[in-house]
TORNUVO-276858 format. One record per residue (C-alpha): residue in one letter; x, y, z; residue number from 1. Coordinates in nm, 2 decimals, padded with zeros to 4 digits, m for minus. Example, Ala and Ser with C-alpha at 12.3 -4.5 7.8 and 13.67 -1.06 7.14 Angstrom:
{rec A; {01.23; m00.45; 00.78}; 1}
{rec S; {01.37; m00.11; 00.71}; 2}
//
This chain:
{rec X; {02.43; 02.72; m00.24}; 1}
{rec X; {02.29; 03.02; m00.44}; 2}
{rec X; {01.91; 03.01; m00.48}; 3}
{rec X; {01.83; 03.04; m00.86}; 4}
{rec X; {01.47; 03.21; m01.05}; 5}
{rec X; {01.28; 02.96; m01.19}; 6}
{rec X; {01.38; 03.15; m01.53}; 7}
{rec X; {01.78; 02.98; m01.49}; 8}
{rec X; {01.65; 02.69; m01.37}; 9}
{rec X; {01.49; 02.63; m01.71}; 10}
{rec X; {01.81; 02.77; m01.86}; 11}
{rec X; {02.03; 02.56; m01.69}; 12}
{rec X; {01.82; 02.22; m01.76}; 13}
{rec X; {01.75; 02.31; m02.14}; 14}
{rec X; {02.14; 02.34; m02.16}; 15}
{rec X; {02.22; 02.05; m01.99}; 16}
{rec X; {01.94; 01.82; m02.20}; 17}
{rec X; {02.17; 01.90; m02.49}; 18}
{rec X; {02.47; 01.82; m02.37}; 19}
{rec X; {02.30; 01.46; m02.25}; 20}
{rec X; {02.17; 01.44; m02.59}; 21}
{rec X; {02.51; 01.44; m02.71}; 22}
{rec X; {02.60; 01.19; m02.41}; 23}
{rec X; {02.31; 00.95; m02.55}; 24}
{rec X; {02.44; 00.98; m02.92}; 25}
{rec X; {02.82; 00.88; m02.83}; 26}
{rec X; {02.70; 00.62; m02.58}; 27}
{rec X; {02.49; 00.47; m02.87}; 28}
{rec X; {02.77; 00.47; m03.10}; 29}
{rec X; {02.99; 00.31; m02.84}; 30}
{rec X; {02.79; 00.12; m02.76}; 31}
{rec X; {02.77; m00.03; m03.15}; 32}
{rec X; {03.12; 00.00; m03.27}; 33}
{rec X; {03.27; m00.20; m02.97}; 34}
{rec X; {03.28; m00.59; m02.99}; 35}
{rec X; {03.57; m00.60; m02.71}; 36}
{rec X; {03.34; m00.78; m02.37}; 37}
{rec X; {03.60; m00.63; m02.14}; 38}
{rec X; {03.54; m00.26; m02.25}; 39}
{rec X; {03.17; m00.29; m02.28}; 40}
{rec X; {03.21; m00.41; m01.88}; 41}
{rec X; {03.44; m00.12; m01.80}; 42}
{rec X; {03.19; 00.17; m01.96}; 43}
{rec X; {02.91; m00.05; m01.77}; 44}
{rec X; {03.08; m00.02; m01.40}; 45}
{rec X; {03.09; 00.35; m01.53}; 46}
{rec X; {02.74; 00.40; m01.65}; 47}
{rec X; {02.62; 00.25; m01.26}; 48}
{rec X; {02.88; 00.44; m01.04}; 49}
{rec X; {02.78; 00.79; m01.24}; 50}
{rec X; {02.39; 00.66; m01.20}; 51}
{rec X; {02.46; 00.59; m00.75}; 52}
{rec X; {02.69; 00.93; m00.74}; 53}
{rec X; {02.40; 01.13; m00.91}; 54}
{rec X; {02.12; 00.99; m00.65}; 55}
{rec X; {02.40; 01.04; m00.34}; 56}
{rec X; {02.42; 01.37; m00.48}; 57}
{rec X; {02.08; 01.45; m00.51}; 58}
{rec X; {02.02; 01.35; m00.13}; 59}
{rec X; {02.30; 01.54; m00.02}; 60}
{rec X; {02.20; 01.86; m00.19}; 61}
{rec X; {01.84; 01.82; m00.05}; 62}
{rec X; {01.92; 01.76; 00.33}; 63}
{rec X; {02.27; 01.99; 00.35}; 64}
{rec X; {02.28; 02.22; 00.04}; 65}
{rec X; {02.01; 02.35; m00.04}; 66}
{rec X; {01.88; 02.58; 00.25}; 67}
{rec X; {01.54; 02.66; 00.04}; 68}
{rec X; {01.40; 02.26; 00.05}; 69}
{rec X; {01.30; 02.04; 00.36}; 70}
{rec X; {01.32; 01.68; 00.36}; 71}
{rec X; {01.02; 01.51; 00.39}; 72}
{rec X; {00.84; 01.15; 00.32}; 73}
{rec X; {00.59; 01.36; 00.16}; 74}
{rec X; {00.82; 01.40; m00.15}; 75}
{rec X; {01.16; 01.21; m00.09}; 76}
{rec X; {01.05; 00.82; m00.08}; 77}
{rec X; {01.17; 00.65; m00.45}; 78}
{rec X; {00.83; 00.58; m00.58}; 79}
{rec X; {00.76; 00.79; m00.90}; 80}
{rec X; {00.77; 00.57; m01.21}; 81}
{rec X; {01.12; 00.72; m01.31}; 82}
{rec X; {01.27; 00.57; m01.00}; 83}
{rec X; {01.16; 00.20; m01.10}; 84}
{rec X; {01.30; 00.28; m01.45}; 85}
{rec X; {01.63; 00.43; m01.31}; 86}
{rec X; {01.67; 00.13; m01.11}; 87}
{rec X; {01.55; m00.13; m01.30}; 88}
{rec X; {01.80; 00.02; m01.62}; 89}
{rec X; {02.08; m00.04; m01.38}; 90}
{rec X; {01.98; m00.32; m01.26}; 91}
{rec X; {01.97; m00.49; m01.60}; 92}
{rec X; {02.32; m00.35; m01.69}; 93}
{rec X; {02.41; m00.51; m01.39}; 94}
{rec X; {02.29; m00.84; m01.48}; 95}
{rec X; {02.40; m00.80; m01.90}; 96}
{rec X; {02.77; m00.71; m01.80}; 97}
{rec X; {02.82; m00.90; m01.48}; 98}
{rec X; {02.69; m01.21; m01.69}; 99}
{rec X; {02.50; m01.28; m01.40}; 100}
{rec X; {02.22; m01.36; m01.64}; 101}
{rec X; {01.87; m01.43; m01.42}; 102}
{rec X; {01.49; m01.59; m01.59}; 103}
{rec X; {01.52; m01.46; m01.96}; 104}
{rec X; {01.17; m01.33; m01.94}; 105}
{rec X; {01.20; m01.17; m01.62}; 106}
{rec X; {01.55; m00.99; m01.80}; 107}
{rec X; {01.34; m00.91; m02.06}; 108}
{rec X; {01.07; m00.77; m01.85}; 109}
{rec X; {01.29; m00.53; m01.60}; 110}
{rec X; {01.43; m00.42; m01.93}; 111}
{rec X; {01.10; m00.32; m02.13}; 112}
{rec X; {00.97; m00.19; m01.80}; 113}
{rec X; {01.28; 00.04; m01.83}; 114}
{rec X; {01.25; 00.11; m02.15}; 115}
{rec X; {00.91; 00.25; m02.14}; 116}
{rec X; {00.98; 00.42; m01.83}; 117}
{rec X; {01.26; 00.59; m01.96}; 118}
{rec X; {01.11; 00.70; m02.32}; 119}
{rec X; {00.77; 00.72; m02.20}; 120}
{rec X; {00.81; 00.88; m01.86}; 121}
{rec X; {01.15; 01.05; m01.84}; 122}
{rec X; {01.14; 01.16; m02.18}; 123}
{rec X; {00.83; 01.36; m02.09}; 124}
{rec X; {00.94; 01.48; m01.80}; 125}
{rec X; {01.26; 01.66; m01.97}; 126}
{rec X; {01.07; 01.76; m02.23}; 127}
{rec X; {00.80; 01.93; m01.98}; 128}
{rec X; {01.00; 01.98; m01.76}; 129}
{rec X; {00.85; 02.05; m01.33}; 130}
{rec X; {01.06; 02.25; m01.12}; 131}
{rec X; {00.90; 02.15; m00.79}; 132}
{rec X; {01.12; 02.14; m00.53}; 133}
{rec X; {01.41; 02.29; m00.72}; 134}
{rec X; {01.62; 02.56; m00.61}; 135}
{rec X; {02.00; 02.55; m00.69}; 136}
{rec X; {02.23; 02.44; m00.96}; 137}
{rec X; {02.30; 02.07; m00.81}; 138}
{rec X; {01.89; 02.05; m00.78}; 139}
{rec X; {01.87; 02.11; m01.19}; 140}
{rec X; {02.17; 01.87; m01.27}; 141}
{rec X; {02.02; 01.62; m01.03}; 142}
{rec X; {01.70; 01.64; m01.16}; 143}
{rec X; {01.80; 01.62; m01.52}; 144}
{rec X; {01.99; 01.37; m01.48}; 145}
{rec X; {01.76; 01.15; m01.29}; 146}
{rec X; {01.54; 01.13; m01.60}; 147}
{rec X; {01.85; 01.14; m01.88}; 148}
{rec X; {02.08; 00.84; m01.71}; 149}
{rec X; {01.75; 00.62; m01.73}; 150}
{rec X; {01.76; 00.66; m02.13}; 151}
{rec X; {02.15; 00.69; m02.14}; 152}
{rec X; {02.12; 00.32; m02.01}; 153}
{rec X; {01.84; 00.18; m02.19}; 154}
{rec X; {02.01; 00.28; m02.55}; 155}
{rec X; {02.34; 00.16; m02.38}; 156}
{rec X; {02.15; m00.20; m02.32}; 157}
{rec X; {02.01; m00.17; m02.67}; 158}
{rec X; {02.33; m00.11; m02.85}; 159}
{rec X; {02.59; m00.27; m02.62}; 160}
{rec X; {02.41; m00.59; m02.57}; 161}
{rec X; {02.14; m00.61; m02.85}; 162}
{rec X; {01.80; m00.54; m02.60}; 163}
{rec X; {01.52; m00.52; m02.80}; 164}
{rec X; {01.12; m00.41; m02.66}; 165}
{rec X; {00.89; m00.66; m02.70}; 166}
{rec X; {00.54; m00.63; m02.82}; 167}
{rec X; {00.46; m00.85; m02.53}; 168}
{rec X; {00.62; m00.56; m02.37}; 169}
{rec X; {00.35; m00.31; m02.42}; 170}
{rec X; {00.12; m00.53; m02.20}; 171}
{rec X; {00.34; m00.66; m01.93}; 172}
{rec X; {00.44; m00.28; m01.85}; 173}
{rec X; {00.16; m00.16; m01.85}; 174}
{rec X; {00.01; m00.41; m01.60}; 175}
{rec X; {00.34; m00.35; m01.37}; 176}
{rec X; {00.24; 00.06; m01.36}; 177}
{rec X; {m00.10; m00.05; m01.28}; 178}
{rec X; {m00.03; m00.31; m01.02}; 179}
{rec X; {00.15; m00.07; m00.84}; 180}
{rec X; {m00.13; 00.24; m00.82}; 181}
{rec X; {m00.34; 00.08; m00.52}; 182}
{rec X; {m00.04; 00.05; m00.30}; 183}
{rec X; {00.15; 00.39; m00.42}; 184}
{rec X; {m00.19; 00.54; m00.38}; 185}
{rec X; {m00.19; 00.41; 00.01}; 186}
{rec X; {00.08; 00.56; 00.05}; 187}
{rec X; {m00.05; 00.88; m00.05}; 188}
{rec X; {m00.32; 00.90; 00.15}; 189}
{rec X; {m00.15; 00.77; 00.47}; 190}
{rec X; {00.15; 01.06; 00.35}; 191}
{rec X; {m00.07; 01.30; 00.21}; 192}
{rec X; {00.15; 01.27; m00.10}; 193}
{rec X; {00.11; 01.29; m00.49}; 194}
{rec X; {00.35; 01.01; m00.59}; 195}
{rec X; {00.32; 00.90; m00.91}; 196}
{rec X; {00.10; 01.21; m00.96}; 197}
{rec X; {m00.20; 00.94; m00.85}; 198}
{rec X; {m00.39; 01.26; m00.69}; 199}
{rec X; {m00.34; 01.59; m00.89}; 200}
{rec X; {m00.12; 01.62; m01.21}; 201}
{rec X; {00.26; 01.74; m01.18}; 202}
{rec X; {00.31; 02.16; m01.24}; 203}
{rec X; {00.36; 02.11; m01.58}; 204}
{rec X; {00.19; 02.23; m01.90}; 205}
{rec X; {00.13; 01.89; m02.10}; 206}
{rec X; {m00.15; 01.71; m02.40}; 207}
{rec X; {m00.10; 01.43; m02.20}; 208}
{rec X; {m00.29; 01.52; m01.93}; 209}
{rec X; {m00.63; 01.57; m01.96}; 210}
{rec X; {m00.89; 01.73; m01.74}; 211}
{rec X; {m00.91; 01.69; m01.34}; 212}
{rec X; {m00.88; 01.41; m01.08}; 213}
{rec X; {m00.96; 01.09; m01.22}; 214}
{rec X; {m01.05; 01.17; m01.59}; 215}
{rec X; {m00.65; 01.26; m01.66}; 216}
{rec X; {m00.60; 00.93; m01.52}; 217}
{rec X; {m00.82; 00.74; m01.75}; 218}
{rec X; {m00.73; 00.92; m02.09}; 219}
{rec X; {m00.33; 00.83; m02.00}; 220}
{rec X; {m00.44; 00.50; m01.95}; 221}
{rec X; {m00.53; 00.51; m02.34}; 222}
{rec X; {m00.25; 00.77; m02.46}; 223}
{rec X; {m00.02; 00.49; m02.32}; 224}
{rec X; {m00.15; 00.25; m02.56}; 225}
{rec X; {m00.10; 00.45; m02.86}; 226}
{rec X; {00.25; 00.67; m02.74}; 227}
{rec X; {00.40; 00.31; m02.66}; 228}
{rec X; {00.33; 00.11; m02.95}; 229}
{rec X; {00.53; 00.39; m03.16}; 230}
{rec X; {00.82; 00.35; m02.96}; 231}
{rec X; {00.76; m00.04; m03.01}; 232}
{rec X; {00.72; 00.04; m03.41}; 233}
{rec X; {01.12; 00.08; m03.52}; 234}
{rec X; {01.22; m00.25; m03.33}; 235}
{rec X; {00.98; m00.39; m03.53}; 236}
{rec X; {01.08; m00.22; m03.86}; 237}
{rec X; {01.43; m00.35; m03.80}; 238}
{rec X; {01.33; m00.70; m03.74}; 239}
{rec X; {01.13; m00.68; m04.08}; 240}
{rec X; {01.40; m00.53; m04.24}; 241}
{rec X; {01.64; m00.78; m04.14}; 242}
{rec X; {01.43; m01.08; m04.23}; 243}
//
C-alpha cells in the first residue's frame, strides 16, 4: 500500500469529512421520515456491520498493509474515549432495534455517554484532526471513520428512535470519563502509553488544550462543562418549544 505525505493525508480526510457530512444529513433524514419498524431495523443491522467492517479493516491495514506502522500495545488497545463512544453508539442501536430493551437509565446512560463522546470527542478530533500513526489511504478512511460512524449513529438513535441527552447527562458522563483515568492511566505507565492523551496532549493544534502536563488536564476538565451544556442546550429548546 502506497505511503502518502502528510499533506494528502489531510487532503484525503478533509474530503472524506464531507462526504460523511452528507452521510450524517441523509441518515438524519431517514432516520425522520421513516415510521416503517422493519426498515429502521434493516438500516440498523447496516449501520453495525459498516461500524465491525471499518474496525476489521483498520486492524488489517495496521498488521498486513501498511509496511510503514508496527503493531504494538503501546498504541493499539481500544481505550481512547472514542472507542467507548464507538462502542457504546452501537451497542445502543443494538439494544433500540433488537428491542432487546435493558435498565431505562442505564439505555439512557450508554447513550449520553455516546453522545458526548461522539460530539465532544470525535467531533474534535475530525475537526483537528492527528495523523499519528497514519500512512496510507485505508489508514485515513479508517481513521475518519472511526470518529464519523460514532456521530453517524448517535443522530441515527436521535432521529430513528427519538434519543434525547439528558441534563443529568452532563454529570453522569462526565463522572464515567473520570472514573476511568486512574485505571487507563495504569495502563500507561505499566505500557509506557498516552491513552486517552492522560500524559502529553495528542499532535494536534487545539484551544482546547491548554499548557503542559497536568494543567491541560484541569482546564478540559472545566471546557467540558461549558462545550457540553451547548450541545445539551437544543434538546432542551425543543422540549420548550414543544411544551
Amino acid at each position: 500500500m502506497k505511503i502518502l505525505s502528510p499533506e494528502q493525508l489531510y487532503i484525503h480526510h478533509n474530503q472524506l469529512t464531507i462526504i460523511m457530512v452528507i452521510v450524517w444529513i441523509v441518515i438524519s433524514y431517514l432516520g425522520y421520515i421513516l415510521k416503517n419498524d422493519n426498515c429502521k431495523q434493516y438500516i440498523s443491522y447496516g449501520l453495525i456491520a459498516f461500524a465491525l467492517l471499518q474496525e476489521l479493516l483498520d486492524y488489517i491495514n495496521r498488521i498486513f498493509l501498511d509496511e510503514a506502522y508496527t503493531l504494538s500495545l503501546r498504541a493499539d488497545l481500544p481505550l481512547q474515549f472514542c472507542h467507548f463512544g464507538f462502542y457504546f453508539s452501537l451497542f445502543g442501536i443494538f439494544i433500540v432495534s433488537t428491542n432487546k430493551r435493558i435498565n431505562p437509565k442505564a439505555e439512557q446512560f450508554l447513550f449520553d455517554c455516546a453522545f458526548v463522546l461522539g460530539f465532544a470527542g470525535a467531533l474534535q478530533s475530525i475537526i483537528n484532526v492527528d495523523l499519528t500513526g497514519i500512512n496510507n489511504m485505508i489508514g485515513i478512511f479508517t481513521l475518519n471513520w472511526q470518529h464519523s460512524i460514532i456521530i453517524l449513529n448517535v443522530l441515527w438513535l436521535i432521529f430513528a428512535y427519538n434519543k434525547k441527552f439528558t441534563f443529568s447527562g452532563i454529570f453522569h458522563s462526565f463522572i464515567f470519563m473520570n472514573i476511568l483515568l486512574p485505571p487507563v492511566g495504569l495502563i500507561n505507565y505499566l505500557l509506557d502509553a498516552n491513552y486517552m492523551f492522560i500524559c502529553q496532549p495528542p499532535n494536534i493544534e487545539s484551544s482546547f488544550f491548554i499548557g503542559d502536563w497536568p494543567i491541560y488536564l484541569i482546564w478540559l476538565e472545566f471546557i467540558y462543562f461549558i462545550y457540553v451544556f451547548i450541545l445539551y442546550l437544543p434538546f432542551k429548546l425543543v422540549e420548550i418549544i414543544k411544551k
